[in-house]
MDTraj code that builds the backbone (N, CA, C; nanometers):
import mdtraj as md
import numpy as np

residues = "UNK UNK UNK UNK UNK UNK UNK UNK UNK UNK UNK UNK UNK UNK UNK UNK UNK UNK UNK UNK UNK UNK UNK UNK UNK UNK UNK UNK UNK UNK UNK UNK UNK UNK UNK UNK UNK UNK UNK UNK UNK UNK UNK UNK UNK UNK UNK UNK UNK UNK UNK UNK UNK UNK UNK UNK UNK UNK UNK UNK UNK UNK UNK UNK UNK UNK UNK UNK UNK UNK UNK UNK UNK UNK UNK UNK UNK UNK UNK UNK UNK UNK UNK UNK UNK UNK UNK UNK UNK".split()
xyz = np.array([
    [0.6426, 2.6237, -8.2101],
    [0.7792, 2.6709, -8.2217],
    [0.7755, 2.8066, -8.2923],
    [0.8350, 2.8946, -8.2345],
    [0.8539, 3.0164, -8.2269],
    [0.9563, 3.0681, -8.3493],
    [0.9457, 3.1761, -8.4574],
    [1.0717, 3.1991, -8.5150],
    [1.1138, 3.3411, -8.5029],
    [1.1983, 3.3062, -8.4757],
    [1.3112, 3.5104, -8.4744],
    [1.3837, 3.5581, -8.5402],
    [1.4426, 3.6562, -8.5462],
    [1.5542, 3.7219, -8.6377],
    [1.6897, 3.6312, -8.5704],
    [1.7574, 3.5746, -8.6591],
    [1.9129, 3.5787, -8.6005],
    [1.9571, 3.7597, -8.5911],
    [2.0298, 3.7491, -8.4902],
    [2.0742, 3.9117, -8.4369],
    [2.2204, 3.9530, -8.5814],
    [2.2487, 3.8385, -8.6227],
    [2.3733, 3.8680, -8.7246],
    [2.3507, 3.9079, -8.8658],
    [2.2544, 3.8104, -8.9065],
    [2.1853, 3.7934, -9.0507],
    [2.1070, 3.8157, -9.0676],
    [1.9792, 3.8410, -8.9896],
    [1.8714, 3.8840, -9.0504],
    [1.7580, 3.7666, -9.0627],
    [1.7934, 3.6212, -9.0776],
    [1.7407, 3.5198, -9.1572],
    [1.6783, 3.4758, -8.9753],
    [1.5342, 3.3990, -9.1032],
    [1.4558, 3.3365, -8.9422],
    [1.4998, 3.2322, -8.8830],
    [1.4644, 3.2045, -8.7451],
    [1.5483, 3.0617, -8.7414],
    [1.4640, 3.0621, -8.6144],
    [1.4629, 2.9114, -8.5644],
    [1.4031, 2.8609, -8.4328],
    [1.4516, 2.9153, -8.3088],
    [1.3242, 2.9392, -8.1836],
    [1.3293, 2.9750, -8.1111],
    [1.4462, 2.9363, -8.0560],
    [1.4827, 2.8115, -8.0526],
    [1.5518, 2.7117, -7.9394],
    [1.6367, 2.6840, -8.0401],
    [1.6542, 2.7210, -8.1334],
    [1.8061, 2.6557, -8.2204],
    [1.9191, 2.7528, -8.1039],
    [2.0170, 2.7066, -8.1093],
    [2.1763, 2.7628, -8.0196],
    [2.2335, 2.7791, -8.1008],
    [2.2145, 2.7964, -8.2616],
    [2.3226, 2.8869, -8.3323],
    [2.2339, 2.8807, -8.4792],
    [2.2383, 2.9839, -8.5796],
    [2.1921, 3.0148, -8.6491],
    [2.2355, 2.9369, -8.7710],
    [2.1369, 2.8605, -8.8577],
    [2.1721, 2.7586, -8.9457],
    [2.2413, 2.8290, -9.0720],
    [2.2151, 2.9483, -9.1265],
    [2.2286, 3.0326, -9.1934],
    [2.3814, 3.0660, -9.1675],
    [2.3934, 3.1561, -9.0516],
    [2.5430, 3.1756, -9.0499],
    [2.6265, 3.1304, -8.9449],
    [2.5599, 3.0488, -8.8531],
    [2.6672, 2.9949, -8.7575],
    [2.6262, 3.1148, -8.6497],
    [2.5768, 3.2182, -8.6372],
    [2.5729, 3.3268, -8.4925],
    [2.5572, 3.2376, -8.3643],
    [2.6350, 3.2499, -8.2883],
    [2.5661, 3.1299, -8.1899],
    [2.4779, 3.2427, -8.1045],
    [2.3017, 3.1904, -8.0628],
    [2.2372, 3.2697, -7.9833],
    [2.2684, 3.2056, -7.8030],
    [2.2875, 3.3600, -7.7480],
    [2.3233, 3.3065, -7.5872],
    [2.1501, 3.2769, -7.5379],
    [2.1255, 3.1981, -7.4469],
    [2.0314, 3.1747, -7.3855],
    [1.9624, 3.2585, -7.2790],
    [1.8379, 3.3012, -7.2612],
    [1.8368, 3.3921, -7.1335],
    [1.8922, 3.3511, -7.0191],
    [1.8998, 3.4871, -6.9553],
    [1.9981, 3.4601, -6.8426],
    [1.9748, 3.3486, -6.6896],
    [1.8151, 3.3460, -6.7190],
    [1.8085, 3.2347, -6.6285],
    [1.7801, 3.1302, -6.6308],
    [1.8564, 3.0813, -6.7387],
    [1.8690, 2.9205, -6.8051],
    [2.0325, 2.9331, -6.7386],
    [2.1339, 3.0134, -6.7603],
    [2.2303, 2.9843, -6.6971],
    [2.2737, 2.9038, -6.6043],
    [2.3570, 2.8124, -6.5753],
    [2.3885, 2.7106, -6.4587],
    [2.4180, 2.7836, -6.3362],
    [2.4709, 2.9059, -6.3599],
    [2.5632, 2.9970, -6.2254],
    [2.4429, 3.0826, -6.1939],
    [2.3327, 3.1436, -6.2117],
    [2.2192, 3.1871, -6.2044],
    [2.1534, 3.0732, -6.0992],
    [2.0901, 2.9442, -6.1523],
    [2.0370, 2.8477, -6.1109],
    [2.1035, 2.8574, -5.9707],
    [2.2285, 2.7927, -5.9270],
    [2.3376, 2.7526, -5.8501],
    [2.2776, 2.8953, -5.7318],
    [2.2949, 2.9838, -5.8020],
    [2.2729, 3.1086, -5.6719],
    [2.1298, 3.1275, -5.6479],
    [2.0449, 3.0926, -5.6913],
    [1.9202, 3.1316, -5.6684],
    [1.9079, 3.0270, -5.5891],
    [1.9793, 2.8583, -5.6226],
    [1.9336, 2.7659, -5.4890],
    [1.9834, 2.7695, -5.3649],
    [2.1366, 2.8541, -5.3727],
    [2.1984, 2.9032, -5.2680],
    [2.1087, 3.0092, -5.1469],
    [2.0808, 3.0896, -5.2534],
    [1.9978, 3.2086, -5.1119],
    [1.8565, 3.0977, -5.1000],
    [1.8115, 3.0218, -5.1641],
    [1.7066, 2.9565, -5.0939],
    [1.7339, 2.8763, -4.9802],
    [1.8449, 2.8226, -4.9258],
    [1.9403, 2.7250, -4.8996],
    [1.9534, 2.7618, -4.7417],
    [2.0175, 2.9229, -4.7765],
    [2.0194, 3.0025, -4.7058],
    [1.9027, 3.0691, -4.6315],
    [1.8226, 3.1255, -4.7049],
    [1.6686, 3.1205, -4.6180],
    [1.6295, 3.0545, -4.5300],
    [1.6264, 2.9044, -4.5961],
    [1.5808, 2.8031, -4.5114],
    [1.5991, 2.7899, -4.3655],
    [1.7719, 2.7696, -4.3765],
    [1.8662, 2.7461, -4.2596],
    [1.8183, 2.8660, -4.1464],
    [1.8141, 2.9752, -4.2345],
    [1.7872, 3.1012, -4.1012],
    [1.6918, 3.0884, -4.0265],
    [1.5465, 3.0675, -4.1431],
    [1.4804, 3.0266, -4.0717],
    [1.4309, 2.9383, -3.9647],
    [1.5279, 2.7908, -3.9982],
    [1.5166, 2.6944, -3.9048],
    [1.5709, 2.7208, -3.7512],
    [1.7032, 2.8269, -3.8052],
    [1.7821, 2.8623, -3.6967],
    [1.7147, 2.9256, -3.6130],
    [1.6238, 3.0186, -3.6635],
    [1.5470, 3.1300, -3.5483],
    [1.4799, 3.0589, -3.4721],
    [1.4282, 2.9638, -3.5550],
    [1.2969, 2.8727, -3.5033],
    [1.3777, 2.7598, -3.3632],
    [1.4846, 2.7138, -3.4092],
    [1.5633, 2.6077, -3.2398],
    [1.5965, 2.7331, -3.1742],
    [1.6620, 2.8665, -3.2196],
    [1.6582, 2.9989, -3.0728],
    [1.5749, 3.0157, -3.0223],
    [1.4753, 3.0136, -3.1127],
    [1.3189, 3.0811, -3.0117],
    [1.3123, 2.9434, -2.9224],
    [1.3176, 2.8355, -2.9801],
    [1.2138, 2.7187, -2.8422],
    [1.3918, 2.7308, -2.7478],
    [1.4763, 2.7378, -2.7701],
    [1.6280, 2.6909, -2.6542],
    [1.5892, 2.7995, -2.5595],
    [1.5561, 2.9309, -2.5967],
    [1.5352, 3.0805, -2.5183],
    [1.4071, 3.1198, -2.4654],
    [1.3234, 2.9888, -2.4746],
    [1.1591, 3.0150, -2.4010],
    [1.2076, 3.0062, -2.2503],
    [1.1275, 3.1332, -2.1828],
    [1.1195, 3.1217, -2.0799],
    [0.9934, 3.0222, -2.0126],
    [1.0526, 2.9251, -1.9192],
    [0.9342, 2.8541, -1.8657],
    [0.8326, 2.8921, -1.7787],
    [0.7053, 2.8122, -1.8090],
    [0.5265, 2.8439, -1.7851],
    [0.5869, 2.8377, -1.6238],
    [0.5380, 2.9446, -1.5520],
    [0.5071, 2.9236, -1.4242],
    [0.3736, 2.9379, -1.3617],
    [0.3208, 2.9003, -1.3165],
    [0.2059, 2.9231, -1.2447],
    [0.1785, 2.8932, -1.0814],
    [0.1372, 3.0193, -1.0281],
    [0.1293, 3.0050, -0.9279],
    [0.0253, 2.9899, -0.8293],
    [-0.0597, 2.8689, -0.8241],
    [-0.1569, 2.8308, -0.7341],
    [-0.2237, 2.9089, -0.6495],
    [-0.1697, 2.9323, -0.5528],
    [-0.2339, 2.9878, -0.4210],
    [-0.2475, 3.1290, -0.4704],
    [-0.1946, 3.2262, -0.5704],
    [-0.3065, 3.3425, -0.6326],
    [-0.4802, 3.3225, -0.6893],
    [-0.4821, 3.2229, -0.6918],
    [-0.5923, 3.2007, -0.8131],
    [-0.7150, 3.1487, -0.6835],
    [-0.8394, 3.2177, -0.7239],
    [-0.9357, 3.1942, -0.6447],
    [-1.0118, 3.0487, -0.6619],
    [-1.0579, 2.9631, -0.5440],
    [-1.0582, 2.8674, -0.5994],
    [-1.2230, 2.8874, -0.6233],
    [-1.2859, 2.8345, -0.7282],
    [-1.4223, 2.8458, -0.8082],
    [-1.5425, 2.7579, -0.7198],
    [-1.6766, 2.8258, -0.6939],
    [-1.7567, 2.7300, -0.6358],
    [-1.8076, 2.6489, -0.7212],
    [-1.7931, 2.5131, -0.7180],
    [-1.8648, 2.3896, -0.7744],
    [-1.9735, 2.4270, -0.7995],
    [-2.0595, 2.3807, -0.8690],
    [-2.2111, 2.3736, -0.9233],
    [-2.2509, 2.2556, -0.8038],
    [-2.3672, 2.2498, -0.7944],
    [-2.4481, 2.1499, -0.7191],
    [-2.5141, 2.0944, -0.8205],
    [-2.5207, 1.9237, -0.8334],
    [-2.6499, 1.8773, -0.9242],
    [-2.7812, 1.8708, -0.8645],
    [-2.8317, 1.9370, -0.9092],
    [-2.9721, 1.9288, -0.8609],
    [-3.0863, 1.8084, -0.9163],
    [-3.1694, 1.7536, -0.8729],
    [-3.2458, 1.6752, -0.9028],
    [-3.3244, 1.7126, -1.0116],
    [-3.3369, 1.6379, -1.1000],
    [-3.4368, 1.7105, -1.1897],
    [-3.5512, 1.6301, -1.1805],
    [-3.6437, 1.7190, -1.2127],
    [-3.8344, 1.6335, -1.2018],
    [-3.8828, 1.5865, -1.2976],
    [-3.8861, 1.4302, -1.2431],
    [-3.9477, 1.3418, -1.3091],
    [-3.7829, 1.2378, -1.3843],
    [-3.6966, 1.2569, -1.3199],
    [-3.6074, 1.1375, -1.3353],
    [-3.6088, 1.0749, -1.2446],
    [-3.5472, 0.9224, -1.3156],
    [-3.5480, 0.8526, -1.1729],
    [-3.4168, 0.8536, -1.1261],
    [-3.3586, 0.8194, -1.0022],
    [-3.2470, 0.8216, -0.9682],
    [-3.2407, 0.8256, -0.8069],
])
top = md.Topology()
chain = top.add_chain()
for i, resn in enumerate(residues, 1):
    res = top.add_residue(resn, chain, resSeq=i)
    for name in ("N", "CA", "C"):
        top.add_atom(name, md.element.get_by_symbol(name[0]), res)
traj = md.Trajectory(xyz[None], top)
């Protein structure tokens, strides 16, 4: 545990005390302990998310479909198995 100046009096006091035992100063908390801080930072995460998900069902609803067209494509000569020497078969 940490000690600081109260900002009013001068006198030390705990990190985490919320008001100064000495004179009553009440200390504000940093700003991102705030509830309305918290609240918006889970909001644009919230928001991220969603966009992202959103892009992600546009892209697959707006795929254009695989076509392929057969009779372009050369058809490949098979391999032959050849006997090999000294199996039986």
């Amino acid at each position: 545990m940490t000690l600081i100046q109260c900002e009013e009096c001068s006198q030390p006091i705990s990190e985490r005390a919320r008001t100064c035992a000495q004179c009553g100063y009440p200390r504000l908390p940093p700003p991102w302990t705030h509830r309305a801080f918290k609240v918006l930072v889970g909001l644009a995460a919230a928001i991220f998310i969603s966009m992202f998900v959103l892009s992600m069902i546009l892209a697959w609803v707006s795929r254009k479909p695989f076509e392929l067209d057969l009779r372009d494509i050369e058809p490949r000569t098979t391999l032959q198995l050849q006997d090999a020497p000294g199996r039986l078969g």
